[in-house]
Phi, psi and omega in degrees: 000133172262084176265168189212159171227138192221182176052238210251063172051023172304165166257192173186154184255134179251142172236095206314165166273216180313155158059352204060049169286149162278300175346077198103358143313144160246168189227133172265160180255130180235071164263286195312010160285322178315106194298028215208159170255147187284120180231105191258031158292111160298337200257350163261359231245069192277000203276342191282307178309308170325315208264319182291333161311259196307019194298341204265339177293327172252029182254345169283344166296311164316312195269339176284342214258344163272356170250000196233342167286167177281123168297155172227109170326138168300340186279003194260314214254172180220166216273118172252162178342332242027357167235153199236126164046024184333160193271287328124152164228087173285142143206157194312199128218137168045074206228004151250129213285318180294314158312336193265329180294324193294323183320306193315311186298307200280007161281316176310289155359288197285289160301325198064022184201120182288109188270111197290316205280328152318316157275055179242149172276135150177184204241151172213203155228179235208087178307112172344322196263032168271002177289126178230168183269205167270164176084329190258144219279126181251147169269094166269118232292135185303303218291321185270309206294325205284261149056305230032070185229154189293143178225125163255168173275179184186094192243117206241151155293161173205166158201176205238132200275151143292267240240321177082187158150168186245125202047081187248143207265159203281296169329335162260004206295317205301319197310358182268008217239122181282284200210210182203135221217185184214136222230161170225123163281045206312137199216093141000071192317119156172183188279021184289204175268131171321285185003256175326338198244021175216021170231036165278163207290159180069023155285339197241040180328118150246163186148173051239335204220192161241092168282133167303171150307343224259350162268338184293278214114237180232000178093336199303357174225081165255156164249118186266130197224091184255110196269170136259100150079041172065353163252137205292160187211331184210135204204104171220202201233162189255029140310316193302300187004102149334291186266119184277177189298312190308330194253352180279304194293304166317303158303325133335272160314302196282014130311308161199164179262141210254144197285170128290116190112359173271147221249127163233139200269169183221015148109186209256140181270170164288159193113342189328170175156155177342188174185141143250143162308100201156282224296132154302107155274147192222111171254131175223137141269125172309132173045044155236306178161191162208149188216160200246159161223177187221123154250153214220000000 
């Protein structure tokens, strides 16, 4: 199942054209399905964290109301993040092997130093309000523009926990995992904390959707593709993963506990590189979607 929130946070079940084109896609709004009242304050919106618990208990509600409601073209409506307020954003760090070599040159550059403890795999977090949807503008920040300092794309698998939980045993990590989105991880070339140079607003783009699991998988054969201007800039297969998603959420969680509704990056492919004011970026994930920003 592919959900989505759109307009005024409706939720809504999307159904792809040919091939999973957005082109001739549609969306039914299944929000009056919902045992809960539609509250579309993002910052109040307990019914969203609610629908990623309790999805599987309600996906037979979901699916009648979607075969049974008016489709609407994706083109009437217009598409918001696929997430309402996460408690948290975990993401992966040095988690494609080609990534952790290309990191040495762009640190060199960048740092004038290679930071050793930085190629290492491990999580860090990310402030919730760098979330922006497809279609919206990352904003590049005057302070850093003034800097001259590199602001990269990072184009990520990314995914949204279900069930949640604390020590979640790795056989069990897929069953906390509601679905999977396709994510840009914006990222501040400098020496601060990843925190910081990756939570500015309008840093975290998601979209088009939430694909379920059940469509997925564990994630492990999606193909990640990020253009510029019709040129390819980041193009892997997430096999490469060091950590595939099951050992990222298990390891995660005996860290902290990760909510319903919590968003996890699944770490940066190699190709990383600049972004300007100007640029269009175009991201597609295989059997998931695609979604286009602008920076500004």
């Amino acid at each position: 199942m592919k959900l989505a929130l759109f307009d005024d946070a409706r939720l809504g079940v999307v159904s792809t054209g040919p091939g999973g084109s957005v082109v001739g896609a549609t969306v039914v709004d299944v929000t009056g399905a919902l045992p809960w009242v539609h509250d579309p304050d993002p910052l109040t919106a307990g019914w969203w964290r609610a629908l990623c618990r309790d999805f599987e208990g309600l996906r037979p509600v979901l699916e009648k109301a979607a075969a049974e409601g008016p489709a609407v073209s994706l083109e009437r409506v217009s598409l918001r993040a696929p997430v309402l307020a996460p408690s948290k954003i975990v993401a992966a760090a040095s988690n494609y092997g080609e990534h952790v070599a290309e990191m040495h040159g762009v640190q060199e550059r960048t740092l004038g130093r290679v930071e050793a403890w930085m190629m290492e795999f491990d999580v860090f977090l990310k402030a919730p309000s760098s979330i922006v949807g497809p279609g919206a503008e990352v904003v590049l920040p005057a302070e850093v523009v003034a800097r001259g300092l590199e602001v990269h794309h990072e184009s990520e698998l990314v995914v949204v926990i279900g069930t949640g939980g604390r020590d979640i045993a790795l056989d069990e990590a897929m069953g906390h995992v509601l679905g999977f989105t396709a994510g840009l991880d914006i990222t501040v070339r400098s020496p601060a904390d990843r925190s910081k140079r990756k939570s500015y607003d309008s840093f975290s783009p998601l979209g088009p959707w939430i694909v379920t699991r059940d469509e997925v998988g564990d994630g492990g054969d999606l193909d990640i593709l990020l253009t510029c201007g019709g040129v390819v800039r980041q193009s892997v297969n997430t096999a490469d993963l060091l950590s595939p998603v099951p050992q990222i959420v298990a390891y995660a969680s005996s860290i902290m506990t990760l909510n319903p509704g919590d968003v996890v990056f699944t770490g940066a492919p190699p190709g990383v590189g600049p972004i300007t004011a100007g640029e269009t970026l175009d991201m597609r994930i295989s059997r998931i979607g695609s979604m286009t920003v602008s920076v500004r």
